[in-house]
N, C-alpha and C positions, 0 to 999 in steps of 0.2 A: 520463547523469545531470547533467555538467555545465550542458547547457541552460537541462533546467524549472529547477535550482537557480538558477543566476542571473538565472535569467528575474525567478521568484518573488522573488530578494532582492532586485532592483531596482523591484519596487513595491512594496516595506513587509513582505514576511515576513521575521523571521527564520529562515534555513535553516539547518541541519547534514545533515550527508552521515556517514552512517552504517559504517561499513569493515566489517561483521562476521564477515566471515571472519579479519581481524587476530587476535581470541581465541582460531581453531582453529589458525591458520596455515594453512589453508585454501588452498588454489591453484586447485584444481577440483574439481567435484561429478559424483557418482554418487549413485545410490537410497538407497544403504548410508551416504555420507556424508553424506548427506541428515536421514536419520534416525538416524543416531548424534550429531550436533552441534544439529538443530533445539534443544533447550533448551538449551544454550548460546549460540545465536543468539538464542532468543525473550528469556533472561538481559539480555545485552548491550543487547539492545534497550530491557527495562524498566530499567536501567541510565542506558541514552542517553536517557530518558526525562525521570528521577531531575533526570540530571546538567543538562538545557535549561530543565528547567522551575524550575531556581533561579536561572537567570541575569538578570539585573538588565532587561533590554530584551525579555524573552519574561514574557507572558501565559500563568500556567499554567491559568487557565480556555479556554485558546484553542489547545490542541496538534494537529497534524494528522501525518498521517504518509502519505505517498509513498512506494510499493512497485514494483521491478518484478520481473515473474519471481516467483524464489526470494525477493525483498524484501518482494513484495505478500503471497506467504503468509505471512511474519512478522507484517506489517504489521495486517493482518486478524485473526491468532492471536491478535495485542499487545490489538486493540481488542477482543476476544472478553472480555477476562481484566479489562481495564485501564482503567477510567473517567476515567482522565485524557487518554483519548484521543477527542477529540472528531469527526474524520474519516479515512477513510482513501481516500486515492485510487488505485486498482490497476489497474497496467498489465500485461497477460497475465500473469495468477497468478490464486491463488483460494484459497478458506477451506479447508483440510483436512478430510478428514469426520469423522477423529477429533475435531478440535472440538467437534461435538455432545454431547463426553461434559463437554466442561471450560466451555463458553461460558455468561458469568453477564447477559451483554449483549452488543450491536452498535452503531455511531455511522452514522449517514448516509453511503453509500458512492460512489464512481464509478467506474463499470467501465468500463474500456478494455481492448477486446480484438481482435486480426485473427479473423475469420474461417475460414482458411483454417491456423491455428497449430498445427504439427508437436509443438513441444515442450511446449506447454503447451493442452489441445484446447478447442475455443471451449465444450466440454460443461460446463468450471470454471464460465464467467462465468454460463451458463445457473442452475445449482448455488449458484452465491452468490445470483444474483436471485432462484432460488424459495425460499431460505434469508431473505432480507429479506421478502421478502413476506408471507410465514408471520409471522414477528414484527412487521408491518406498520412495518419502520423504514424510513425514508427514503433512496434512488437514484435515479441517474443511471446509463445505461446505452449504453455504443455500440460497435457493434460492426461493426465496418470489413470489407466486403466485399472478398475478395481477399488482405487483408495475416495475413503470420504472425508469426512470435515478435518483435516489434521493430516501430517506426515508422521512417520516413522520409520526407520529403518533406511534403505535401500531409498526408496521415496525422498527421506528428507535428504540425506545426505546426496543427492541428485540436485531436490531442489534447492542447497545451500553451493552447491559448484553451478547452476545456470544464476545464481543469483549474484554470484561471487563476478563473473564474469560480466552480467549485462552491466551491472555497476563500473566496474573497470570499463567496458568499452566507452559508458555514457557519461561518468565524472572524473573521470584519470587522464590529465594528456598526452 
């Protein structure tokens, strides 16, 4: 995370790096703690939300929010719920299907995802695209032949210029 963060803060976003397992004490995840902290995670998040978009140098017409993993499904939840979130860019994760029962909206998305991903299987990204499409909202979509749960190399720095970009076209005027 360090990366895209500083990537992104050195051309003009302002970033926050989100900890949110800090509120459970969280150290590692299973299914069960998965699903027993998710609203407290999704909480924190519309919290961390709250707390950026009063800050003197952040445009709250212009929020975006960076997921990876277990972040991107927050991320995506967040903007399900939360119209002050105007993108979200997810890297291997995806929208939970329980959403269908809570989602009052979506924001223009970009999915990044391996291919080939054990922990989180490429069927998510698939699942969010015909999820945006259905509501005909606006994505970016790519999906790296070969890579699984993570980038490196050649991959990330790929995924840190389509990331760089969707951001600019969707929070830069």
């Amino acid at each position: 995370m360090a990366e895209p963060a500083s990537s992104l803060a050195a051309r003009g976003f302002a970033v926050y790096v989100l900890h949110y397992f800090d509120r459970t004490g969280t150290v590692e995840v299973n299914r069960e703690i998965i699903f027993r902290h998710f609203p407290i995670w999704m909480k924190t998040l519309w919290d961390s939300v709250s707390f950026v978009s009063r800050q003197p140098h952040v445009d709250p017409e212009r929020i975006g929010l960076l997921g990876f993993s277990l972040g991107a499904y927050l991320a995506l939840s967040n903007a399900a719920i939360d119209a002050r979130i105007r993108v979200v860019v997810d890297f291997f994760g995806g929208l939970p299907k329980e959403m269908k029962f809570f989602m009052r909206r979506l924001c223009p998305v970009l999915i990044l995802h391996g291919e080939a991903d054990k922990m989180v299987p490429v069927e998510e990204a698939y699942h969010l695209q015909k999820v945006l499409e259905k509501k005909g909202i606006a994505y970016e979509m790519q999906i790296y032949p070969g890579a699984g749960h993570g980038f490196s190399g050649e991959i990330s720095r790929d995924a840190g210029l389509r990331t760089l970009s969707f951001l600019t076209k969707y929070l830069r005027d």
